[in-house]
C-alpha positions in Angstrom: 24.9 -23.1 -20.6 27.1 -21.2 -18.6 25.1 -18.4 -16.2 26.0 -15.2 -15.9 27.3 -15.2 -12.8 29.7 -18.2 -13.9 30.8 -16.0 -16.5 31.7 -12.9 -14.3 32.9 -14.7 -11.2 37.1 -15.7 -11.7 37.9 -19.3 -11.6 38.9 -19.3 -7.7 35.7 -17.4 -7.2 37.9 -14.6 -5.9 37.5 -13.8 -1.9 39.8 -11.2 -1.0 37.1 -9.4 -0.2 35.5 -10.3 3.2 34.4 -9.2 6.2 36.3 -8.9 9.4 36.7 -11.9 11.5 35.8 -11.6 15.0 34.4 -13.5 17.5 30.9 -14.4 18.4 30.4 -11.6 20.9 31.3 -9.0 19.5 29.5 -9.9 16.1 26.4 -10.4 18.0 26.7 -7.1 19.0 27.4 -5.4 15.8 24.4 -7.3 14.9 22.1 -5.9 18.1 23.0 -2.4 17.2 21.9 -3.0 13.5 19.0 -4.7 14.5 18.0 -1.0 16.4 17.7 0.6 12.9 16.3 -2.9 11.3 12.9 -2.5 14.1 12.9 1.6 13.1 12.7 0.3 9.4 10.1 -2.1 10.1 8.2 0.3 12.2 8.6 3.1 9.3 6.9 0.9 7.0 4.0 0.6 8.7 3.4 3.7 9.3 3.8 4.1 5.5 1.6 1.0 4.8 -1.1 3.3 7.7 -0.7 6.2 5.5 -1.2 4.1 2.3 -4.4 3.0 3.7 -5.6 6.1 4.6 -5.1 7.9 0.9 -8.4 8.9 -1.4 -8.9 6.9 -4.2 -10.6 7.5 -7.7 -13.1 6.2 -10.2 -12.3 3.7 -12.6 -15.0 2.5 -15.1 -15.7 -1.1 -14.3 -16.7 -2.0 -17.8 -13.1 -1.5 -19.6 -12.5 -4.5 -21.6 -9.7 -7.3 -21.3 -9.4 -10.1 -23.4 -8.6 -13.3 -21.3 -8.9 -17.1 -21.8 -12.6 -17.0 -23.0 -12.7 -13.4 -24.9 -14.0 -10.3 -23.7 -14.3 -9.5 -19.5 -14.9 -6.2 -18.0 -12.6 -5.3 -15.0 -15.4 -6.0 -12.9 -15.0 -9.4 -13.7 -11.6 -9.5 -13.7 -12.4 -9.1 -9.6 -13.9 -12.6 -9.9 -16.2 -11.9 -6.8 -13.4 -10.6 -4.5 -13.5 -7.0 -3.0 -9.6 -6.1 -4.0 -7.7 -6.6 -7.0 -3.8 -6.5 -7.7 -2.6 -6.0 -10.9 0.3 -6.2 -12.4 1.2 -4.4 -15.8 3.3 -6.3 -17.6 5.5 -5.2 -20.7 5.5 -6.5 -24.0 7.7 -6.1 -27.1 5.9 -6.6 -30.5 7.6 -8.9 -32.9 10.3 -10.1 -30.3 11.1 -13.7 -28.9 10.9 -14.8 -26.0 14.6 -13.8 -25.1 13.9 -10.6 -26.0 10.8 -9.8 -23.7 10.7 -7.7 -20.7 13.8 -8.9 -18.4 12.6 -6.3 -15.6 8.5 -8.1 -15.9 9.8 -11.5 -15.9 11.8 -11.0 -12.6 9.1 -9.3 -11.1 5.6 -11.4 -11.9 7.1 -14.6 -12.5 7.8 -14.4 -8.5 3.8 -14.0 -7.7 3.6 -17.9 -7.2 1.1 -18.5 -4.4 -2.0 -16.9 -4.2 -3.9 -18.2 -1.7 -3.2 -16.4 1.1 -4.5 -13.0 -0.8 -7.4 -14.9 -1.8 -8.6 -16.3 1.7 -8.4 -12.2 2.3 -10.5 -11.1 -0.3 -7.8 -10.2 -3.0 -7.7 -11.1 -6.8 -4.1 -11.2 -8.3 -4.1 -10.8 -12.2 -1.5 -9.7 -14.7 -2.3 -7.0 -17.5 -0.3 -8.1 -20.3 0.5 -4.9 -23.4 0.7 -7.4 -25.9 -2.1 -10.0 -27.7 -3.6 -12.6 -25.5 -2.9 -15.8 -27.8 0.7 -14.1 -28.2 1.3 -13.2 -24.7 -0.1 -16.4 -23.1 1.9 -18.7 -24.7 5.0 -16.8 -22.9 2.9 -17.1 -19.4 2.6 -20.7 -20.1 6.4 -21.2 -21.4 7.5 -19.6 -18.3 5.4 -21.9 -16.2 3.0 -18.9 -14.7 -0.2 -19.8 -13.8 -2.0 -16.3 -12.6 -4.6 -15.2 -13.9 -3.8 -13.5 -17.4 -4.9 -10.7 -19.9 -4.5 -8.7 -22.5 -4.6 -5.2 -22.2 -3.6 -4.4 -25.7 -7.1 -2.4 -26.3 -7.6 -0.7 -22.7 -4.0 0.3 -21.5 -5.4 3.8 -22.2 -7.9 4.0 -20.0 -6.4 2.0 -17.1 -3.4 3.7 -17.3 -4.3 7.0 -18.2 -0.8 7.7 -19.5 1.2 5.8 -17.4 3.4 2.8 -18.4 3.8 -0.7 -18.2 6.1 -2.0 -15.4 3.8 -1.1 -12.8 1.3 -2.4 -10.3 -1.8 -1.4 -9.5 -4.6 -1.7 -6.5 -8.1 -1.8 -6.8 -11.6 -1.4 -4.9 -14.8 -3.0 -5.5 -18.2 -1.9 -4.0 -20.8 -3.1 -5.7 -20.5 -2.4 -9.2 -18.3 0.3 -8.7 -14.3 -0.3 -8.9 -11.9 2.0 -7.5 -8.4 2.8 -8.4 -6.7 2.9 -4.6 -3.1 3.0 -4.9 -0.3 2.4 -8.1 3.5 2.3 -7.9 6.9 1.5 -10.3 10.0 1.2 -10.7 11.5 0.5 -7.5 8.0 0.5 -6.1 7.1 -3.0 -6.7 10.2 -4.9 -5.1 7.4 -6.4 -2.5 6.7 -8.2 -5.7 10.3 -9.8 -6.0 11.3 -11.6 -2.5 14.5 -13.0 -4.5 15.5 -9.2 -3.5 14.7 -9.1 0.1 16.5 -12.3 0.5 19.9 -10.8 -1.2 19.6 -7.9 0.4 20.5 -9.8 3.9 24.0 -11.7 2.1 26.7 -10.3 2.6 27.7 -9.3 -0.7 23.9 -7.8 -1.7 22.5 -8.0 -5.2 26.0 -7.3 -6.4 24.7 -4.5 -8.2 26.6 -1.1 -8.7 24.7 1.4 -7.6 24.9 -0.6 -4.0 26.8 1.0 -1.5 29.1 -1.6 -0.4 32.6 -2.0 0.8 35.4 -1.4 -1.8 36.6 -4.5 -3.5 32.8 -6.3 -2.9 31.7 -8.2 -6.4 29.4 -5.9 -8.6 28.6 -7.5 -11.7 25.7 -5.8 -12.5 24.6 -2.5 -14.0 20.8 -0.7 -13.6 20.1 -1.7 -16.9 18.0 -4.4 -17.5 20.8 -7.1 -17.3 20.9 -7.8 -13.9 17.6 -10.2 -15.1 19.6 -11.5 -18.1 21.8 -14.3 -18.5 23.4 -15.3 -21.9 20.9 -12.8 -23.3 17.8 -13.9 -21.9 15.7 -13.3 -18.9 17.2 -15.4 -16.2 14.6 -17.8 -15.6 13.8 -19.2 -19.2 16.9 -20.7 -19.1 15.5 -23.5 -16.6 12.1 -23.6 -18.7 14.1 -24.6 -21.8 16.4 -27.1 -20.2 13.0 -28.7 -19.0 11.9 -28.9 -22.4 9.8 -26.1 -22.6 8.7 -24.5 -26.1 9.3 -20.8 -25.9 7.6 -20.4 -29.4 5.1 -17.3 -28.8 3.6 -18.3 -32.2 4.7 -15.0 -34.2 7.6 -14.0 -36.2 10.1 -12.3 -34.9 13.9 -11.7 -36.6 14.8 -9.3 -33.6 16.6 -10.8 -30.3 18.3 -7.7 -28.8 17.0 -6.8 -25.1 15.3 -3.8 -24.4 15.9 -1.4 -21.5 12.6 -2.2 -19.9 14.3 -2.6 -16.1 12.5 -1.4 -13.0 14.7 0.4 -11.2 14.9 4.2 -9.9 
């Protein structure tokens, strides 16, 4: 199975494109004058992050029903005893395969992995899934997830109060009472994908077109879902099939065309 980017790249894997050469000196200081806006960022942010914390929050009703892995929980149980909660909203195509589920919500949740440090802080990490639960799960476990999963098939109305899937959400809990504290999407939830941050400090970015890079850089991808597709899947099931993995979600579906569920702005 040949990736995508084996497909786009030339045989020689093309680099005419590079940087100037120079030598250690006078890269390093290139590097010191970047590094001036890179602390301006950093500081930017947390003012941003201060200003986040700062903002007024609203009511949510605590007993809106989920289905998870033993039926029927409220949100406030969803909390399981912690103050916070983070949820993701994740997309999800009726009557599709697997290939053909949200490429944007598999890049984004499946890289959610480690959840112990929110929890030794008080916060609960859980996905909100549009479709079924016994549909839905079975792609959670295909793809190897193991957070916390439900269905919000029945409740998406009131906890999104017309907003859409692809987006994540914060939430307050005092007492019985849960707040709403903060929500964001598209590009909003890159904190969620550290793949990003990490191509964002190559030389050649996420080779994405929209990118402002130097002419003749490598842009294989377009804002439109496929930069999380290979071969016409999401990315990452191609390593869960080659382990063996089923991706049967246990319902028909004839349809395999990808959907322009990206997350982009």
């Amino acid at each position: 199975m040949n990736s995508r980017a084996q497909h786009n790249f030339t045989a020689d894997n093309d680099t005419s494109a590079l940087p100037t050469v120079v030598d250690r000196a006078a890269w390093q200081a290139e590097l010191d004058k970047l590094l001036v806006r890179e602390k301006a960022h950093t500081h930017e942010g947390d003012a941003i992050a201060a200003a986040r914390r700062r903002l007024p929050m609203v009511e949510v009703d605590p007993t809106i029903t989920l289905i998870g892995p033993h039926g029927p929980v409220t949100l406030l149980e969803v909390f399981e005893g912690r103050q916070q909660l983070i949820v993701y909203y994740h997309m999800w195509h009726a009557d599709q395969p697997a290939a053909g589920q949200c490429e944007g919500c598999t890049f984004f949740n499946g890289q959610v992995r480690e959840l112990a440090y929110l929890h030794s802080r008080n916060v609960t990490y859980a996905t909100f899934c549009e479709g079924p639960y016994e549909e839905s799960i079975r792609y959670r476990d295909f793809m190897g997830w193991d957070v916390p999963w439900y269905s919000a098939q029945g409740s998406a109305e009131a906890l999104l109060a017309g907003r859409e899937f692809g987006t994540l959400a914060c939430y307050l809990r005092h007492g019985d009472r849960v707040f709403e504290t903060y929500w964001s999407t598209g590009r909003g939830v890159e904190p969620m994908a550290p793949s990003y941050g990490l191509l964002d400090m190559t030389v050649y970015g996420r080779q994405e077109t929209w990118e402002d890079s130097p002419a003749g850089w490598p842009q294989h991808w377009e804002n439109t879902g496929e930069q999380f597709r290979t071969n016409g899947r999401p990315s990452a099931q191609w390593s869960r099939l080659e382990a063996g993995r089923s991706d049967d979600l246990g319902a028909s579906a004839a349809a395999t065309a990808p959907h322009d569920c990206h997350h982009q702005s």
